[in-house]
C-alpha positions as CSV (number, residue, x, y, z in Angstrom):
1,X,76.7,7.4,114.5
2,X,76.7,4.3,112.8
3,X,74.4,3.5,110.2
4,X,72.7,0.0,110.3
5,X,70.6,-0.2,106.9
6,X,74.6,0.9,104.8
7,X,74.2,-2.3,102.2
8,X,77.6,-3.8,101.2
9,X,77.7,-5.5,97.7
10,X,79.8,-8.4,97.1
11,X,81.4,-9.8,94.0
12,X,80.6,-13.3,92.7
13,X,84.2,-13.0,91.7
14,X,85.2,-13.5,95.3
15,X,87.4,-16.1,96.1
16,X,89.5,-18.3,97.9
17,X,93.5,-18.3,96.0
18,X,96.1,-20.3,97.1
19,X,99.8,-20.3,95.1
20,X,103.2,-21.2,96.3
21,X,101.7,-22.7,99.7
22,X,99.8,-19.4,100.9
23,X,96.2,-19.0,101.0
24,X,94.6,-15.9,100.8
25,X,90.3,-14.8,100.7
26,X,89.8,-12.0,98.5
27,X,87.0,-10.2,99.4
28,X,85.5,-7.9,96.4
29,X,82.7,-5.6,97.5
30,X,81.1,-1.8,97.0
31,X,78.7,0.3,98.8
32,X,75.9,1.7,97.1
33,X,77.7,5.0,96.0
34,X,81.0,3.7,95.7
35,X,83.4,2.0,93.5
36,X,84.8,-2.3,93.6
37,X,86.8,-2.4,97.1
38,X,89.5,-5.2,97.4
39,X,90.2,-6.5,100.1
40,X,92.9,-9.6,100.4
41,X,92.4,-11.5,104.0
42,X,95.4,-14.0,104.5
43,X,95.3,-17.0,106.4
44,X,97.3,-15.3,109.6
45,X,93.6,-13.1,109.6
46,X,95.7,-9.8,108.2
47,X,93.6,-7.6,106.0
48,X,95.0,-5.8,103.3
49,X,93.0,-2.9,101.3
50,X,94.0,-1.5,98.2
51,X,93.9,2.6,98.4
52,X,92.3,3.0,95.1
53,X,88.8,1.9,94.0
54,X,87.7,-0.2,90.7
55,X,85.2,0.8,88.4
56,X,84.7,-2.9,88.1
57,X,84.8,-6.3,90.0
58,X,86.5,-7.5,87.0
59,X,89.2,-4.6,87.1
60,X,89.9,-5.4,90.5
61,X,90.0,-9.1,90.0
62,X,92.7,-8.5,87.4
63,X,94.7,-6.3,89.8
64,X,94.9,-9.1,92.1
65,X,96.3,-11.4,89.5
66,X,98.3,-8.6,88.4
67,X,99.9,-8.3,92.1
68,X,100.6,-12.1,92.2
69,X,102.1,-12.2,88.6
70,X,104.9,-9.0,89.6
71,X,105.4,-9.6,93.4
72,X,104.2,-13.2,94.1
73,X,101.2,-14.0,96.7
74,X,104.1,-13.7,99.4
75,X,103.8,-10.7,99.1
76,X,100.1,-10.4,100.3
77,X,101.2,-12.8,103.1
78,X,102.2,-11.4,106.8
């Protein structure tokens, strides 16, 4: 049973990044008894989740950033 009244929060620290001629949505959000979810939507539509949860929108904001710095926004591509 689904339930209609579940709240999602978003981030104001979603946004739209594009690098190295990719464009990806991130998509920063929480339910009310949960930690930051991120969520990286690429332009091909393909949703990627991280498994773990942030204790802030900042934290996983900088994990993002973090990802691009190491492995390149390629690497949230396909």
């Amino acid at each position: 049973m689904q339930d209609d009244d579940y709240q999602l929060t978003h981030s104001p620290l979603c946004r739209t990044v594009t690098d190295a001629g990719h464009t990806i949505q991130v998509e920063i959000y929480r339910g009310p008894e949960s930690n930051w979810i991120l969520e990286v939507v690429d332009e091909f539509n393909n949703s990627r989740v991280w498994d773990e949860q942030f204790p802030t929108d900042r934290a996983a904001l900088d994990e993002l950033f973090r990802t691009i710095r190491e492995d390149g926004i390629q690497s949230l591509v396909g």
